[in-house]
C-alpha positions as CSV (number, residue, x, y, z in Angstrom):
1,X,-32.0,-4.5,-5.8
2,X,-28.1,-4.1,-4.1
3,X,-25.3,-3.9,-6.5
4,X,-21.9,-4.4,-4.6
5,X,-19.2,-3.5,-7.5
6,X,-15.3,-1.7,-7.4
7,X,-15.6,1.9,-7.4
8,X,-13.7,5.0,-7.1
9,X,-13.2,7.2,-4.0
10,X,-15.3,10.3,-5.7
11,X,-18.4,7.6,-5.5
12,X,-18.1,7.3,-2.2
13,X,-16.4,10.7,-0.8
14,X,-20.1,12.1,0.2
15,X,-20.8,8.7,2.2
16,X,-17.7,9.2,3.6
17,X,-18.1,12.8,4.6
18,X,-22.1,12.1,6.0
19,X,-22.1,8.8,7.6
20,X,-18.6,7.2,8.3
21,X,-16.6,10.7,9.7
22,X,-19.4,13.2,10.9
23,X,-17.7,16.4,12.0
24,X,-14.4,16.5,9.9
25,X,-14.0,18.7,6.7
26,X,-14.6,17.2,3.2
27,X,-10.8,17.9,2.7
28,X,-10.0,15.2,6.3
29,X,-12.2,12.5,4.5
30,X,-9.9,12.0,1.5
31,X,-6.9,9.9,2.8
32,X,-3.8,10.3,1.1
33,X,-4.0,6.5,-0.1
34,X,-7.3,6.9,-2.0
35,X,-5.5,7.3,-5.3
36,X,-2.3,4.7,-5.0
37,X,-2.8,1.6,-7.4
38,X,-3.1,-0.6,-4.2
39,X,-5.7,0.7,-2.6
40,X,-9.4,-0.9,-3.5
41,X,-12.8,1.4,-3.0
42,X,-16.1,-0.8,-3.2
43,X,-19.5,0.3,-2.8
44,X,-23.2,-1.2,-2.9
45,X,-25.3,1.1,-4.5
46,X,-29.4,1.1,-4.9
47,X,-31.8,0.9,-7.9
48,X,-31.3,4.9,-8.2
49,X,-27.3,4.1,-8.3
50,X,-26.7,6.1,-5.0
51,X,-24.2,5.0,-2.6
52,X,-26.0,2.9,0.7
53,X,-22.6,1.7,1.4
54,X,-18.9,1.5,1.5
55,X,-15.5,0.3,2.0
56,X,-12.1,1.3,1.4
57,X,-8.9,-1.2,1.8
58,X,-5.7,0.6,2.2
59,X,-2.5,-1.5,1.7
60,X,0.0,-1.6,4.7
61,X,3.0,-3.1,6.0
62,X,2.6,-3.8,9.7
């Protein structure tokens, strides 16, 4: 079974780091947004609660 819940960027930093930008430092993969109230982290984790996949939605003005 897939949960897909809200979660925080130090649940997803690893899947981040392994998967979505191979070949940057763990200190490139944490944006500057990940902490500001507006910005939403959401993840779909398996029966073993690990991370299987992510998204991060960063608030801007275009």
């Amino acid at each position: 079974m897939i949960t897909y819940t809200r979660t925080t960027p130090d649940r997803i930093l690893q899947l981040r780091y392994q998967v979505l930008r191979p070949g940057f430092s763990i200190a490139d993969v944490i944006f500057a947004e990940d902490h500001n109230q507006e910005t939403r982290h959401y993840g779909a984790f398996n029966d073993r609660r690990e991370v299987i996949c992510c998204v991060t939605l960063i608030l801007s003005i275009w």
